[in-house]
N, C-alpha and C positions, 0 to 999 in steps of 0.2 A: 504494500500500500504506500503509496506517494506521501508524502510530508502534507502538501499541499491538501489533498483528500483527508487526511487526518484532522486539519484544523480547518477546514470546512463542514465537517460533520460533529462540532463541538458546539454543543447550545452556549446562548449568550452568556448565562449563568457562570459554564464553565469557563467561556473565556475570560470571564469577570474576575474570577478566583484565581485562572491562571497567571493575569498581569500583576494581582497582588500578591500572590505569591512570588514574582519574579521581583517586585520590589522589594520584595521582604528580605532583610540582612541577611537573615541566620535560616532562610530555606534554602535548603541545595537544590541543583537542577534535578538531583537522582529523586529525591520528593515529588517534585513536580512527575518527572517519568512512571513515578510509584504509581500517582494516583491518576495522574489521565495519558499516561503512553506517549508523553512527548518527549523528543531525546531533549538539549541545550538547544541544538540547530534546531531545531524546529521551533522552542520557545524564543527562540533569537526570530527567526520569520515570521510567530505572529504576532510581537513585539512592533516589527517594524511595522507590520501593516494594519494593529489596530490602535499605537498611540502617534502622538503626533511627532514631527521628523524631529524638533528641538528635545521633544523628552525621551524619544529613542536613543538620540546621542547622548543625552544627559545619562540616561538608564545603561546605556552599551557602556559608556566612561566607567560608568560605578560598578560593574560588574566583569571587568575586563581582568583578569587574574585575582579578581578576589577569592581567596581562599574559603571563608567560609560557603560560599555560593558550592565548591566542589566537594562534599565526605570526603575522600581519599584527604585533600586537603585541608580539612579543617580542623585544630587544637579542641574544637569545643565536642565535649560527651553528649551523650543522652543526659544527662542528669542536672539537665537546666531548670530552670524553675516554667511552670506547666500552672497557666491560671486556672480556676475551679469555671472558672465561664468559658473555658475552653471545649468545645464539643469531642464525641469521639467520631471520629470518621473513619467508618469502614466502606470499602469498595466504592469508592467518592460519592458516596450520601451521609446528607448529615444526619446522625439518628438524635429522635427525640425533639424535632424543631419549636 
């Protein structure tokens, strides 16, 4: 299956979560892959095609060898602090809405 075809078959939702998620410090790309099958490259192309080109660059800047963005690369454990208003999500539904 094409890259392309992958993040055209992602409800808006999903795309929703996947942009915050790719903003988000301390989520690795392998997270993102976990929960909806997109490798880096892909969350890199639908980055560029659903924000805008100044926050793409902003966003590509800030994520460009940052280590926590890769597990292999990252210093930080599982044993981070985990807020109680945090959901659980299994097989990317959120349970218990």
């Amino acid at each position: 299956m094409k890259s392309s075809s992958k993040i055209q078959n992602l409800a808006d939702s999903d795309i929703d979560r996947i942009i915050e998620m790719a903003w988000e410090d301390r989520t690795p790309f392998e997270a993102i892959e976990a929960q909806f099958g997109l490798s880096e490259q892909e969350v890199v192309v639908l980055m560029r095609r659903e924000i805008k080109p100044a926050s793409w660059r902003r966003w590509r800047a800030r994520v460009q060898g940052r280590s926590t963005k890769h597990t292999a690369l990252s210093a930080v454990d599982d044993a981070r602090f985990k807020s109680n208003q945090q959901r659980a999500i299994s097989l990317n539904k959120i349970t218990k809405r």
